[in-house]
N, C-alpha and C positions, 0 to 999 in steps of 0.2 A: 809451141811450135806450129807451122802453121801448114797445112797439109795438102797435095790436090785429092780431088772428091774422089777418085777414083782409089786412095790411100785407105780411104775409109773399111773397106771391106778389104782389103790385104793386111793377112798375119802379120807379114813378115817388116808390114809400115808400122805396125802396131807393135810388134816387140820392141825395135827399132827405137822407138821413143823410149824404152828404160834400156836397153844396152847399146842404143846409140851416143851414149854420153858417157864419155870415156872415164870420169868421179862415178857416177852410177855404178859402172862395171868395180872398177874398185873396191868401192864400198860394201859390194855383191860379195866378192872376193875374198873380204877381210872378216865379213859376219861369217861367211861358212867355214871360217878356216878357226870359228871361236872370238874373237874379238867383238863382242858383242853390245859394249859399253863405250859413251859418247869419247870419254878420253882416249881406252885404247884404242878406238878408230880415228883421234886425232893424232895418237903419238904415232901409227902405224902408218897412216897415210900422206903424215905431214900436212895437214890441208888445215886453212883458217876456220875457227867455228863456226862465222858465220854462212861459209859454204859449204860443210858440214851439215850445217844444221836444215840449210836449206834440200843439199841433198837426201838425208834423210827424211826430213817431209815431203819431199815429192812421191820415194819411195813406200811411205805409210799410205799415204794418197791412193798410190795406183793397186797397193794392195799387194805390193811384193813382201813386205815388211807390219810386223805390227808392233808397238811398244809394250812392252810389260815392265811394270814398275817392282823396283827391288827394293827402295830408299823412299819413305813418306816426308822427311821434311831434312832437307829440302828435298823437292822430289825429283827422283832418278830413276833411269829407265835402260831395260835392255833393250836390243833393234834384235827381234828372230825373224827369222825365214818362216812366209804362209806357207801354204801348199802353193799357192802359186811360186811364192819362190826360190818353195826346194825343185821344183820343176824348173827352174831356171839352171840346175846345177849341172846339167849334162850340155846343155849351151858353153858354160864356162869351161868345162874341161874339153869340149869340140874346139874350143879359143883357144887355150892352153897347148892342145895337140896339133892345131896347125899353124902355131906359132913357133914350137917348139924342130917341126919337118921343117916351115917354108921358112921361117924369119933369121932363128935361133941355130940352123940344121944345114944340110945338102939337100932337102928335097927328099931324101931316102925315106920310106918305109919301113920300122925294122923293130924288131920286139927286144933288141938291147938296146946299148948306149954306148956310146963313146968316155974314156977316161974322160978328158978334156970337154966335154961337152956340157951345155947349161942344163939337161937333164942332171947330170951326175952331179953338176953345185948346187943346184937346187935341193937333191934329197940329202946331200951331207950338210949342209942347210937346215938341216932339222935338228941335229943333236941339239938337245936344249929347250925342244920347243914340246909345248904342252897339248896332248888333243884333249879338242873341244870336252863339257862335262858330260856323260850317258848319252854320247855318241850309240847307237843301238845300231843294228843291222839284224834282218829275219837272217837264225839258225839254218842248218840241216832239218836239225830234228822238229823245226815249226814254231822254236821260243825265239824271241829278238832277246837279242845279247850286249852288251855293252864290248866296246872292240876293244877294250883293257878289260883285262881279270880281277873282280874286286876282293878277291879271296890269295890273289896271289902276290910274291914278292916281287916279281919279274913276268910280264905278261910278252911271247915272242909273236909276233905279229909279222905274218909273211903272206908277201902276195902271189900270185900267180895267173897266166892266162884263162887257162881254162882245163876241166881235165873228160876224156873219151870225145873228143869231137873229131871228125874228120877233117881236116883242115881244105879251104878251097884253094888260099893260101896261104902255103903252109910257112911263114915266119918263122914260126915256133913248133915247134913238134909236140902233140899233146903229149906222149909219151914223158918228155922232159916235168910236166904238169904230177904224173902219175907218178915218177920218180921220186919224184921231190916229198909227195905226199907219203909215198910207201917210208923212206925213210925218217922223216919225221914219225912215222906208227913205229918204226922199230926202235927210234930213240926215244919215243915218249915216256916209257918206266924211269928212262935217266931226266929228266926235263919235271917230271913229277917229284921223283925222289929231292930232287934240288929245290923243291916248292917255286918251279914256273907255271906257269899255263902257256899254251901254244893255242892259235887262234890260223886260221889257214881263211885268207878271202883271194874270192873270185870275183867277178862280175857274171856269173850264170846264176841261173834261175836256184831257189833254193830246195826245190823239189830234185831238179840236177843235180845239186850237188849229195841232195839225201839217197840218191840211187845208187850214186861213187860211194859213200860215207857205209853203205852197206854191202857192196860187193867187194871192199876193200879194206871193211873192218877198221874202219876210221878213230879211232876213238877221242878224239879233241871236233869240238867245234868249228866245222865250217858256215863263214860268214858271209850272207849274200851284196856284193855293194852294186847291185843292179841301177840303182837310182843315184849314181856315185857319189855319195855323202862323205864316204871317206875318201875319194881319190878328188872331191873337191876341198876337205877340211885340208889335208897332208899337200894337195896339189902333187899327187902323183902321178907319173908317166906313163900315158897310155898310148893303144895303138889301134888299129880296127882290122880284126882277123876275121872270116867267115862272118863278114858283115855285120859284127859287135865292136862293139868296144870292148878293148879287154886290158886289163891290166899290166904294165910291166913288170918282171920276178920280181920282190926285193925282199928284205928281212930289214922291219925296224926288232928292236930289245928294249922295252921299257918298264921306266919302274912302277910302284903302286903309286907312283902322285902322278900320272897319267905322261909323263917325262920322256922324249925317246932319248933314250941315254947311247945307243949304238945303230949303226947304217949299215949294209952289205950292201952294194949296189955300185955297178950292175952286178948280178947273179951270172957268172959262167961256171964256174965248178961247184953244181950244184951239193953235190958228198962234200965237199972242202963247204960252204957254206953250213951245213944242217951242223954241222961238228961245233964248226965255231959259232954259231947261234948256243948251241948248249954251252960251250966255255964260260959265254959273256952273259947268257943268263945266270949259271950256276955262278957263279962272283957276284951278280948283281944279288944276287935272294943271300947272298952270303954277305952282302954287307964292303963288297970290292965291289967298286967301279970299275 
């Protein structure tokens, strides 16, 4: 592409050339979401090989992407994200989030969702679908965790904004944040007994979250998605509260093959969701779907 000089020294010319290309953006899209392999980002994208192929090489080029080979003969390759291009991931979900207000939306601002809304098809949209493999995110407690439980039958994976901040505005009430956490601590003996694991993520700092996790006697893993790895794998719904991004509530229930097998979302009655989060776990680690 062919640039004025003055392009040259602007970021924003120069991102521009890998997410100004509407396959680029896709193909971005579909490796973070796990799709990592040349077919399933044919079968997913619908796109000819050889514009595939092509897009892919530009992307290894610029160094957003690098291949790692899985298969020697004939030889085959994964497409992962560098660090340059897990930095690209908060890009996608700023794309996502003002697609989702201006395109998809009214314009509104708002830390739920509408029934009817492309938010809500989108996350029930998932039942079925697989997250990526050691998917990690940094702990509370300073360990990076896998955002399924490999020890358990049913791993509940719930998100939330944020928990003690003051809000500037306040969409959400942190309160609601703090709620949600208290009671999952008082349901966790039953969530254990039933062999789940319970996984709480935010987008706050994970020193944050370890300050809450001990003034609140936390006992399950909170997980930091600051560099939104997961709310780009899941493509989940966010919003920007006190100048962050923050996650929308939801509660995925998945099984040990990394599966979400159940959706809550939106989250309004957050006691009526924590209940039945335990229900749909305790059936799943018991062998009921």
């Amino acid at each position: 592409m062919r640039m004025h000089n003055a392009d040259e020294s602007c970021g924003i010319a120069q991102a521009a050339l890998i997410v100004g290309d509407w396959w680029n953006v896709l193909v971005l899209r579909e490796i973070a979401r796990g799709h990592v392999r040349f077919d399933a980002l044919a079968a997913e994208l619908g796109l000819s090989r050889k514009v595939l192929t092509e897009r892919l090489g530009r992307l290894v080029v610029s160094g957003v992407l690098h291949r790692s080979p899985y298969q020697r003969r004939p030889a085959r390759y994964e497409y992962l994200l560098t660090e340059a291009g897990v930095g690209l991931l908060p890009l996608l979900v700023a794309m996502q989030d003002w697609g989702d207000r201006w395109m998809l939306g009214d314009g509104s601002a708002t830390a739920t969702a509408a029934d009817d809304g492309a938010e809500h098809a989108r996350m029930h949209s998932l039942a079925g679908t697989t997250l990526p493999v050691e998917l990690e995110l940094p702990g509370s407690d300073g360990i990076p965790r896998d955002a399924v439980a490999r020890d358990a039958a049913a791993t509940v994976l719930f998100t939330y904004p944020a928990t003690g901040i003051q809000w500037e505005e306040p969409l959400l009430a942190a309160a609601g944040c703090t709620l949600e956490n208290r009671l999952f601590r008082d349901f966790w003996p039953a969530f254990r007994e039933a062999g789940a694991a319970v996984h709480g993520v935010s987008t706050q700092l994970p020193h944050e979250q370890a300050a809450f996790a001990r003034a609140e006697s936390v006992p399950y893993p909170l997980l930091s998605d600051t560099h939104l790895r997961l709310a780009a794998a899941l493509r989940l719904p966010t919003f920007r509260g006190a100048g962050q991004v923050r996650l929308k509530r939801s509660v995925l229930v998945l099984d040990r093959q990394r599966t979400v097998r159940h959706v809550l979302f939106p989250v309004g009655d957050i006691p009526h969701a924590v209940e039945r989060a335990l229900r749909l776990a305790t059936a799943l680690a018991a062998g009921h779907s």
